[in-house]
C-alpha positions as CSV (number, residue, x, y, z in Angstrom):
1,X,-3.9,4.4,20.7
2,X,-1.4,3.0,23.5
3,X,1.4,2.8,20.4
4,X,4.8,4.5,20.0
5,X,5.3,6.8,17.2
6,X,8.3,4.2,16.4
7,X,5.7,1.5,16.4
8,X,3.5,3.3,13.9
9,X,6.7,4.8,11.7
10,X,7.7,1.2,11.4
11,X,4.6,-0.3,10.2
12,X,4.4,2.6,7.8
13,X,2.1,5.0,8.4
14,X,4.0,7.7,7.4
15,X,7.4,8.5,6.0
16,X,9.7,9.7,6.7
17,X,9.9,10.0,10.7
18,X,10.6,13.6,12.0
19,X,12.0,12.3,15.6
20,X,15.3,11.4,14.5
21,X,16.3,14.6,12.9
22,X,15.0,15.9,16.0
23,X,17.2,14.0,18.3
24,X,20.1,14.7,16.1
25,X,19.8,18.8,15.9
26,X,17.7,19.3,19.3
27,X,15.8,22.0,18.0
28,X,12.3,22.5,16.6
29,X,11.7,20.7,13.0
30,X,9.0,21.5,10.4
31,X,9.3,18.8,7.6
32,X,6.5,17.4,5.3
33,X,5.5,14.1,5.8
34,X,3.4,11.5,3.6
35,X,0.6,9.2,5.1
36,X,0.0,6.2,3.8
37,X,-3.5,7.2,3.0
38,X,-1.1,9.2,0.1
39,X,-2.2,12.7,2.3
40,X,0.7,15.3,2.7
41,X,1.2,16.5,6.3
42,X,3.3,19.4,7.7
43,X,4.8,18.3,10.9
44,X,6.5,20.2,13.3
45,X,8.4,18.8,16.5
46,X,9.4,20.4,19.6
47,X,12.1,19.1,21.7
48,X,11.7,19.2,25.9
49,X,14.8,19.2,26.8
50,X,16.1,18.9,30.7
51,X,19.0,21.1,32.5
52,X,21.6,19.1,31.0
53,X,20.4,19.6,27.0
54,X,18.8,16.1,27.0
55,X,15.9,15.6,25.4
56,X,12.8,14.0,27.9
57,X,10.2,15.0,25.4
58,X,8.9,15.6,21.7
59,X,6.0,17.1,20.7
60,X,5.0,17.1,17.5
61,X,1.9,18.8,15.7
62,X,0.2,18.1,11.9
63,X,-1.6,19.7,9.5
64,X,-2.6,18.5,6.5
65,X,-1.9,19.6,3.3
66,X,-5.2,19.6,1.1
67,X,-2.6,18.7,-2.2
68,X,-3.1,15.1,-1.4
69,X,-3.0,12.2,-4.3
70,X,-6.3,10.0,-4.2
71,X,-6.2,6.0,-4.2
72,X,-7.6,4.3,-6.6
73,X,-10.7,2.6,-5.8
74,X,-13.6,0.3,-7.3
75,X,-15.2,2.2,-10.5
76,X,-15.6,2.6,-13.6
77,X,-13.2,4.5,-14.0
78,X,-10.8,5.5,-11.2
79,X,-10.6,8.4,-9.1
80,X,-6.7,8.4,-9.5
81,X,-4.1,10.4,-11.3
82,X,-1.5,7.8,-11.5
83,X,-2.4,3.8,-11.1
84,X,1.0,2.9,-10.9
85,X,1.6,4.7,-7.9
86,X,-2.0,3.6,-6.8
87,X,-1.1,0.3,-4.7
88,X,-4.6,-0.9,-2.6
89,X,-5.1,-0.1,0.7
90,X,-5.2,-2.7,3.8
91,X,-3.9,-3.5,7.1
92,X,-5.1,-6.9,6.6
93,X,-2.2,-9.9,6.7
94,X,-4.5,-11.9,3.8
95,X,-4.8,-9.0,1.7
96,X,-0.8,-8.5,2.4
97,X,-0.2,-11.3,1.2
98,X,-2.5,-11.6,-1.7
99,X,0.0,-8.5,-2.5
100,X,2.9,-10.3,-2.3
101,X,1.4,-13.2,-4.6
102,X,0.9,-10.3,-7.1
103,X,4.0,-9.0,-7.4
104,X,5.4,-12.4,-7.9
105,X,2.6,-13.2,-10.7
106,X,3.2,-10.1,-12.4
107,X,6.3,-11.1,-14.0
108,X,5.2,-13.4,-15.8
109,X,1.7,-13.7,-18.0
110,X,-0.4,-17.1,-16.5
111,X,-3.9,-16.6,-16.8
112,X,-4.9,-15.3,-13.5
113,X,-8.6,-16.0,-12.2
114,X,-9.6,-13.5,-9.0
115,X,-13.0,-14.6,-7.6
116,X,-15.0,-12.8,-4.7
117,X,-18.2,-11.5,-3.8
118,X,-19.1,-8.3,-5.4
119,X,-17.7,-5.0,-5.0
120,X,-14.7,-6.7,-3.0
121,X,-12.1,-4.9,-5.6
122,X,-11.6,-7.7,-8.0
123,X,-11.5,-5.3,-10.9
124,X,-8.6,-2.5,-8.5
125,X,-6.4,-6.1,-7.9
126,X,-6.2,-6.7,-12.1
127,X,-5.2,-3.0,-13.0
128,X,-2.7,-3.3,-10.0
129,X,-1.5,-6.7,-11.3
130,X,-1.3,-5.2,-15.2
131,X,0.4,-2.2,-13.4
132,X,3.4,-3.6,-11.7
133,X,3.9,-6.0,-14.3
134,X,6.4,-6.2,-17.7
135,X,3.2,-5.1,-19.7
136,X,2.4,-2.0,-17.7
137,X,3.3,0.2,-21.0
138,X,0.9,-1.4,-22.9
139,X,-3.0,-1.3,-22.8
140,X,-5.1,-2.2,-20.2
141,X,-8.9,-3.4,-21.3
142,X,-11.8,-3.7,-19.1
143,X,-15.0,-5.8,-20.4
144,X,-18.2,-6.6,-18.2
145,X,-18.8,-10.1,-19.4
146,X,-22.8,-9.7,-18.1
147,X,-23.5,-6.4,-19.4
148,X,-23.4,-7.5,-23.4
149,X,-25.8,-9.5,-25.0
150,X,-24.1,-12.5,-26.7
151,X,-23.6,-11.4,-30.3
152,X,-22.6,-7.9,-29.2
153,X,-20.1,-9.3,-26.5
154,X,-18.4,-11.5,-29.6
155,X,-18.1,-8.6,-31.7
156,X,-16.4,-6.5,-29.0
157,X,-14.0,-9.2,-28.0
158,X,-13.0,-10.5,-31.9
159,X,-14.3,-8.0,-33.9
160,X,-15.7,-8.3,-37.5
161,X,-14.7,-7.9,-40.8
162,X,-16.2,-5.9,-43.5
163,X,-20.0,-7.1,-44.1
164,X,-19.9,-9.5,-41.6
165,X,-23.5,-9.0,-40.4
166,X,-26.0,-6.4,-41.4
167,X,-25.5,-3.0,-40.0
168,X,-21.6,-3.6,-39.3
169,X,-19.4,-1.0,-40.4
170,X,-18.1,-1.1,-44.0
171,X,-14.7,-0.9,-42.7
172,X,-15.0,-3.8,-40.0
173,X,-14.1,-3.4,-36.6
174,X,-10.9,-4.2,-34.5
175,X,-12.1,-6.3,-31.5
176,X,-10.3,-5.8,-27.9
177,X,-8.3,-8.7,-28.2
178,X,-6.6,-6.6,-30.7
179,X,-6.7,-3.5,-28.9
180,X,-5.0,-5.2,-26.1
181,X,-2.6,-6.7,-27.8
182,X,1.4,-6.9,-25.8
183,X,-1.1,-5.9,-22.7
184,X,-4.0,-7.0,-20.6
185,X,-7.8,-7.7,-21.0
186,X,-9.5,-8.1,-17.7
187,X,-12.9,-10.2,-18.0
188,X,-15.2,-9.2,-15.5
189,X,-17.7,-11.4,-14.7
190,X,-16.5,-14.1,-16.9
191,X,-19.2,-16.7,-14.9
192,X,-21.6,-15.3,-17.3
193,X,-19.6,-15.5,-20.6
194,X,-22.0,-17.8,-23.1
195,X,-20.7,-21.6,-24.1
196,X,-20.3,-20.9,-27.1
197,X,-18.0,-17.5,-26.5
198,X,-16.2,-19.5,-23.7
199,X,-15.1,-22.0,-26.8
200,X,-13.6,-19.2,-28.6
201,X,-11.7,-17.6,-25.4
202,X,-10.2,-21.1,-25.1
203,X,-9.1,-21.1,-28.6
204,X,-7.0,-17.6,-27.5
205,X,-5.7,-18.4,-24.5
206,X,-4.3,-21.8,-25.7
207,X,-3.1,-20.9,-29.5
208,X,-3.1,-17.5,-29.0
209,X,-5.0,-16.5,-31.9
210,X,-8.8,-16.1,-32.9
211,X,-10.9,-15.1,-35.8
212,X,-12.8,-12.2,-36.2
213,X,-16.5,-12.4,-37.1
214,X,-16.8,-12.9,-40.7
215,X,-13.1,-12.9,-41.4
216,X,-11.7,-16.4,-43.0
217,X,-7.7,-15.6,-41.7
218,X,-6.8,-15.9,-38.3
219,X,-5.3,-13.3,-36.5
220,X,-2.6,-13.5,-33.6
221,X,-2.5,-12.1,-30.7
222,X,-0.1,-11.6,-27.3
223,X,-2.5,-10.6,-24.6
224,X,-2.6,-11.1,-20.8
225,X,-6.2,-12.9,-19.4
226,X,-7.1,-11.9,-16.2
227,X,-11.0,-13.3,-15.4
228,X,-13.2,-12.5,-12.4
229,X,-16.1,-13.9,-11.1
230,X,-18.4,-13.4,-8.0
231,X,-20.2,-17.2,-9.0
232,X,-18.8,-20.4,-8.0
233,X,-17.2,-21.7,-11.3
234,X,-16.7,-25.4,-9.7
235,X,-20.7,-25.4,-9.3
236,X,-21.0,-23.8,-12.9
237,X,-18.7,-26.7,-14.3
238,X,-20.6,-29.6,-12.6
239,X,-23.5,-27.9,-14.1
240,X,-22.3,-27.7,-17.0
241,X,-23.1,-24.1,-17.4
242,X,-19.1,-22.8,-18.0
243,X,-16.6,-25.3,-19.7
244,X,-14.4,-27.2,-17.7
245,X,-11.7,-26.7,-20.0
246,X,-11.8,-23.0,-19.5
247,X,-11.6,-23.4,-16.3
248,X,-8.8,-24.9,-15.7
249,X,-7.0,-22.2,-18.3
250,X,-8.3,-19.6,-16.6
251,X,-7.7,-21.2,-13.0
252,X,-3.8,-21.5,-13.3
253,X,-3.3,-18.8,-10.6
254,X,-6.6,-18.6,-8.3
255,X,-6.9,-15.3,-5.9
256,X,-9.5,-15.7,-3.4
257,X,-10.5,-11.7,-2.3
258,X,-12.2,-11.8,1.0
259,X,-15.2,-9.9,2.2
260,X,-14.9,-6.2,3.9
261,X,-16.5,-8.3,6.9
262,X,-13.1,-10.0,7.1
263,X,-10.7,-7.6,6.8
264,X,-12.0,-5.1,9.5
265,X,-8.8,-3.6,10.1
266,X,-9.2,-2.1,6.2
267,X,-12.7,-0.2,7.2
268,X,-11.4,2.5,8.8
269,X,-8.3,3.2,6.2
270,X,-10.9,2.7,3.8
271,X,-12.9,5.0,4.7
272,X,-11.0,8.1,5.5
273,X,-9.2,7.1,1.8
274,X,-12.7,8.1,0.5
275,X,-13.5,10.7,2.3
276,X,-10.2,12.1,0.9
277,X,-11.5,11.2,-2.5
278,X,-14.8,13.1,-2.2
279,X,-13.7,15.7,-0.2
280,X,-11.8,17.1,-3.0
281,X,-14.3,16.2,-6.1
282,X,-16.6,18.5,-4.4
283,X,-14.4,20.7,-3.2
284,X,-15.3,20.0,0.7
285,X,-13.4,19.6,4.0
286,X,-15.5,16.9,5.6
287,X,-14.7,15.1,8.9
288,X,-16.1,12.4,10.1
289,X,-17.1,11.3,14.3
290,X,-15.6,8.5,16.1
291,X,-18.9,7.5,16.6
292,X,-19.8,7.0,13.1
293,X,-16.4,5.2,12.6
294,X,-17.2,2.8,15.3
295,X,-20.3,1.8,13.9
296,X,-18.8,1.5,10.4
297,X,-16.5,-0.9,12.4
298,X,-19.3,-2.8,13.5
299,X,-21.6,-3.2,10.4
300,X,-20.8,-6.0,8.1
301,X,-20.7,-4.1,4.7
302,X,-23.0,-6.5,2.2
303,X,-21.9,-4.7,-0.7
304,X,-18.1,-4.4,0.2
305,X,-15.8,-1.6,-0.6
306,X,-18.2,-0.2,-3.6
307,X,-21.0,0.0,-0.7
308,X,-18.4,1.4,1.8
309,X,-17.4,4.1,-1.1
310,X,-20.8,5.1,-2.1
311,X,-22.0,5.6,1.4
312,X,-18.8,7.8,1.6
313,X,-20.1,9.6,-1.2
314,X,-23.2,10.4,0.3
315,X,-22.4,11.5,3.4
316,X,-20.1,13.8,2.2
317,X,-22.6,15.6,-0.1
318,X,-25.5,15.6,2.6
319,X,-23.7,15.9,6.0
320,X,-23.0,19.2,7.8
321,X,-18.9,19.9,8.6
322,X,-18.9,16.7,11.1
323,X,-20.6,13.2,9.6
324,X,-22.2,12.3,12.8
325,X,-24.3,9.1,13.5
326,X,-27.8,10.9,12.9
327,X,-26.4,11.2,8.8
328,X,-26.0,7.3,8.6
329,X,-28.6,5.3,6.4
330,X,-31.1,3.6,7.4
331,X,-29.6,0.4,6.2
332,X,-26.2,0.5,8.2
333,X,-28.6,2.1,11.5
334,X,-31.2,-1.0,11.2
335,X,-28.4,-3.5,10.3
336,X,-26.4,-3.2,13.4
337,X,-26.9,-5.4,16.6
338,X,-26.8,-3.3,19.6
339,X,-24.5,-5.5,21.4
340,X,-22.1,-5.0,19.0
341,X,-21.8,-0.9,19.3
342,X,-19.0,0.1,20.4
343,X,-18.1,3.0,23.2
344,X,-15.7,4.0,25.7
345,X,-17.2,4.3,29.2
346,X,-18.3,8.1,31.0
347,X,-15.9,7.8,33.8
348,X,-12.5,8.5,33.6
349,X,-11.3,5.4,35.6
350,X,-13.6,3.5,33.8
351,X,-12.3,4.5,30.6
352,X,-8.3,3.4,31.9
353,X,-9.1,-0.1,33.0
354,X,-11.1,-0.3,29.9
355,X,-7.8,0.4,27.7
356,X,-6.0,-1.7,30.1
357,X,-7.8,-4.7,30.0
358,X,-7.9,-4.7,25.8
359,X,-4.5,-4.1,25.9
360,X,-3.4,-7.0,27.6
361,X,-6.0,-9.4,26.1
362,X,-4.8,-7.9,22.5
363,X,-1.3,-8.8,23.7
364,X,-1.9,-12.3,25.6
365,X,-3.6,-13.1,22.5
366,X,-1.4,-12.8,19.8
367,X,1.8,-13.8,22.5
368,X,0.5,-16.4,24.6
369,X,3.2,-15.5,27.2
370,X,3.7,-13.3,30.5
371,X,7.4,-12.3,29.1
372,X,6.5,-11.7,25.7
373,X,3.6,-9.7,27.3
374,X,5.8,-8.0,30.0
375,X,8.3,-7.0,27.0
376,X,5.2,-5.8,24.4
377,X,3.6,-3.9,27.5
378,X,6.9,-2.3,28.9
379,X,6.0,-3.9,32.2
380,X,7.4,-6.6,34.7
381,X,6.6,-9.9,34.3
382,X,5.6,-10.2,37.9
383,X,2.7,-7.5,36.6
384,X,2.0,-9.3,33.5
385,X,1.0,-12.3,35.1
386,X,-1.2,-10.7,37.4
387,X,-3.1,-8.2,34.6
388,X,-3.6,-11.6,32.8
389,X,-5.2,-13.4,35.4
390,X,-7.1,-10.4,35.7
391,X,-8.2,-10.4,32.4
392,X,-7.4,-13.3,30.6
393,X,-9.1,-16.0,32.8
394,X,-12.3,-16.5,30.7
């Protein structure tokens, strides 16, 4: 990977780091370690050490634990024991700091509005809001604001009172307004919530109280809104298709999720999360190729995380022991540009001035300076300068 193990400790891809209790007792160390993928590992390093009991070299093997906790991902409902402990996985410095945003947003209860395309993980980002938050010992409510016709959607949100409408129950029905009450309700899709609804959610959010179908006293209610949409709600408004009103309650803390596509960095975490995740519901020990990771790099996930996780899914159950390219779908196959595949070279000199010259560009890049480089590369500057007129000069 051309990183230190310091490197990779730091940015935390495990805890805790076996190499300092091995430089402090110079003798072999078997610890358990955590990844941040949440699997167990147990590591075991070896110290080199020269004729005068100095360590020149560690060497350290893992093996993973098969007691590993899953994270919780984009369903229904989630794959995870604990949701608190569940925080979403990414690499990606936008998605860090949509993180950070949360944390700060979670302490207090503004309506929060989280629009993205589908399957992006609008609905994991509310439960981990609700979950970090003052309210997390209180009910959490999910409602898909498309999947309801109109009058049953009102009943589910306010409920009804006794005889409110033929065929309702003769005891009425607490709505999950109510439900939620001193916790959250989490409106998915909300772009598709009727006019006439959207008046009443108003009423809520600004007053916070409603009344149930067929009741004639309102009720109050403490409850967290946090909306999602996958439909421009600016367009909707100049339409006049979603109150403008609404809008603007609901849009008091706006979090933009971006595409897979844009967070590349998050595929391959991503992925070995779920193979994790379906490894043990079907009681499997799956691996998956480099190659097949590299074209998963590559591909530009349409459907997001959900289609990243259901492909997961499936080539767990249908692979042999290794997921190799041959077990891919059609539609990732078909969908990739051959320019864009992605291999190391045959050769073995080849290969080390391939690694060479994306090293330095990687560093070049994100330094813009032959000292800076020379320092990230463990190099002299003399050499820096050179490599990146070598590489660097289209």
């Amino acid at each position: 990977m051309g990183k230190y193990n310091s490197e990779l400790y730091e940015k935390g891809y495990w805890k805790p780091s076996i190499v300092p209790i091995v430089f402090k007792e110079k003798k072999t160390v078997t610890i358990k370690m955590t990844t941040y993928l949440g699997a167990e590992l147990l590591t075991t390093a070896v110290p080199i050490l020269n004729d005068q009991n100095e360590i020149e070299f560690v060497v350290t093997t893992s093996q993973e634990l098969q007691n590993y906790k899953c994270i919780k991902t984009e369903t229904e409902e989630p794959f995870v024991s604990d949701p608190i402990d569940a925080t979403p996985i990414t690499n990606c410095e936008k998605m860090k700091n949509i993180l950070k945003m949360c944390e700060k947003i979670a302490k207090v209860d503004s309506t929060v509005l989280i629009q993205g395309e589908s399957g992006t993980g609008k609905g994991v980002l509310a439960h981990y809001i609700h979950h970090i938050g003052r309210r997390r010992n209180h009910t959490f409510l999910k409602i898909n604001c498309a999947a309801l016709p109109e009058d049953l959607l009102e009943s589910e949100l306010f409920g009804y009172t006794e005889g409110a409408f033929t065929g309702a129950s003769k005891h009425g029905k607490k709505g999950l307004l109510e439900i939620a009450d001193q916790g959250t309700l989490f409106l998915d899709e909300i772009g598709e919530m009727p006019l006439s609804l959207q008046a009443k959610l108003l009423q809520v959010i600004q007053e916070k109280q409603f009344l149930p179908i067929g009741g004639h006293e309102m009720k109050k209610v403490d409850v967290r809104i946090i909306a999602a949409t996958n439909r421009d709600l600016v367009e909707m408004v100049q339409k006049n298709e979603f109150r403008e009103d609404l809008f603007y309650r609901l849009n008091i803390i706006d979090i933009q999720l971006p595409p897979l596509r844009e967070r590349k960095e998050d595929i391959i975490p991503l992925t070995y999360n779920f193979l994790y995740k379906f490894n043990k519901k079907y009681e499997m020990n799956k691996i998956i190729s480099q190659e097949c990771l590299d074209l998963f790099y590559w591909y530009s996930w349409p459907g997001n995380i959900r289609q990243l996780e259901n492909v997961m899914e499936r080539l767990v159950v249908t692979s042999d022991s290794i997921i190799q390219q041959t077990d891919l779908p059609d539609l990732i196959l078909n969908n990739i540009k051959p320019q864009t595949h992605y291999s190391l070279p045959s050769n073995l000199d080849d290969a080390i001035e391939y690694v060479k010259k994306k090293l330095v560009r990687q560093s070049y890049q994100k330094y813009k300076s032959s000292r800076k480089v020379a320092k990230d590369l463990n190099i002299s500057q003399t050499r820096a300068v050179k490599l990146i007129r070598q590489y660097c000069g289209d």
